[in-house]
N, C-alpha and C positions, 0 to 999 in steps of 0.2 A: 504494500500500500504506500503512495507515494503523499508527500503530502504540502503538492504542490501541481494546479492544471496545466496542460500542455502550452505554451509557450503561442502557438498560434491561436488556441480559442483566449486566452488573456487577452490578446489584441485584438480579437474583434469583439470582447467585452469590453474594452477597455474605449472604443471606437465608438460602441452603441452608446454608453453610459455620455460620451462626450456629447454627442449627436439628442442624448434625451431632451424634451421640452418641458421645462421646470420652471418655468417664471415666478411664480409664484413661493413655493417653499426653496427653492434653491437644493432643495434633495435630490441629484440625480441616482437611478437604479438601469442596471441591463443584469438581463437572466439570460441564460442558452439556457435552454429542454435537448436535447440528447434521446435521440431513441434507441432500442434495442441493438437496432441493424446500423447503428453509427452515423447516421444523420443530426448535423446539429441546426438550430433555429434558435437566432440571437433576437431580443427585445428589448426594448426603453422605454420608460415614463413617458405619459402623456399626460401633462397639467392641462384645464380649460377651466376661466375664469369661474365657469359655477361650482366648481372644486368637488366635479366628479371627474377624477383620473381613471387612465389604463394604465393599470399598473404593468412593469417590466416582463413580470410572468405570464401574463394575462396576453399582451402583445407577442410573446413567443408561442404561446398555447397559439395563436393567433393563426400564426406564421407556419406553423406544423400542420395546422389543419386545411390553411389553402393547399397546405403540397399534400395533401391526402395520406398526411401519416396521423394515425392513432393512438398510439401505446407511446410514452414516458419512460424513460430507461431512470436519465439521472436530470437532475437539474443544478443549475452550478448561478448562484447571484452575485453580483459585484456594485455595490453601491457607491457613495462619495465622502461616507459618514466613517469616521474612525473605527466606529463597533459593526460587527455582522450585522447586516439586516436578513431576519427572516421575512420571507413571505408571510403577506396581511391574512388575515382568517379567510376572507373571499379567493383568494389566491390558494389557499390551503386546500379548499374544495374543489377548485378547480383541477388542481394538480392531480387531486386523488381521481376524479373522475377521467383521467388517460394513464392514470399511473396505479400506484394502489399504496398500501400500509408499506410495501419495502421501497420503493422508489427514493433513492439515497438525494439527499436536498443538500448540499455542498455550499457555505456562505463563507468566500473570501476577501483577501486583504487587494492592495492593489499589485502587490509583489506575487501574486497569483496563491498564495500559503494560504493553504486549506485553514480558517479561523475554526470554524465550528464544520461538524458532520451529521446526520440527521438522519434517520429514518422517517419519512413521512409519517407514517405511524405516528408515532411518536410525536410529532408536531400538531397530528389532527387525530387525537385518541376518540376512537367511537365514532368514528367520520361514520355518515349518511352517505350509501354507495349505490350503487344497480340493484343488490341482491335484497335491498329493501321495497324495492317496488315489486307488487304483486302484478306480473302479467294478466292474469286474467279478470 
């Protein structure tokens, strides 16, 4: 286990995070989502004045779903703030819904060093999933 991301997904975190629209709180965030099969899909904040955002993960959830990928391997967050930012509670369910309880949530520094490591799970205990809804 290394505990530090690839050199090339940092830079286009690093790139989205700069590219975010944050007028407003000055918070920038960019997330990659990672699927199974090795495809990644980078996102960044979106501020608008009535201060309903798209948050970082939300916009790569986004971006994975126009390319007609499904399933959530890893997700890796890189913010602007000194401490880890986890994904917001909205973002938490959204993850689980392509991902599930093991889907590893990775929040790092700008020096790409793994700050914290997460189990989904773990982040969204008791999540509200597919297998709650009754088909019939």
């Amino acid at each position: 286990m290394t505990d530090r991301i690839d050199p090339e997904l940092l830079e286009a975190l690093r790139t989205a995070r700069d590219r975010a629209y944050a007028p407003y709180s000055k918070f920038r965030v960019a997330a990659a989502i990672e699927t199974a099969d090795g495809c990644s899909f980078i996102g960044c904040n979106v501020e608008t004045l009535h201060y309903k955002s798209v948050c970082a993960e939300a916009s790569a959830i986004s971006a994975m779903i126009g390319a007609g990928e499904r399933r959530i391997g890893r997700v890796v967050v890189l913010s602007s703030g000194d401490k880890p930012c986890p994904p917001c509670g909205d973002c938490r369910q959204r993850l689980f819904e392509f991902g599930g309880p093991e889907t590893e949530v990775l929040l790092i520094d700008d020096e790409g060093r793994i700050r914290t490591r997460h189990a989904l799970g773990d982040l969204l205990p008791a999540a509200f999933g597919p297998d709650q809804l009754d088909p019939g």
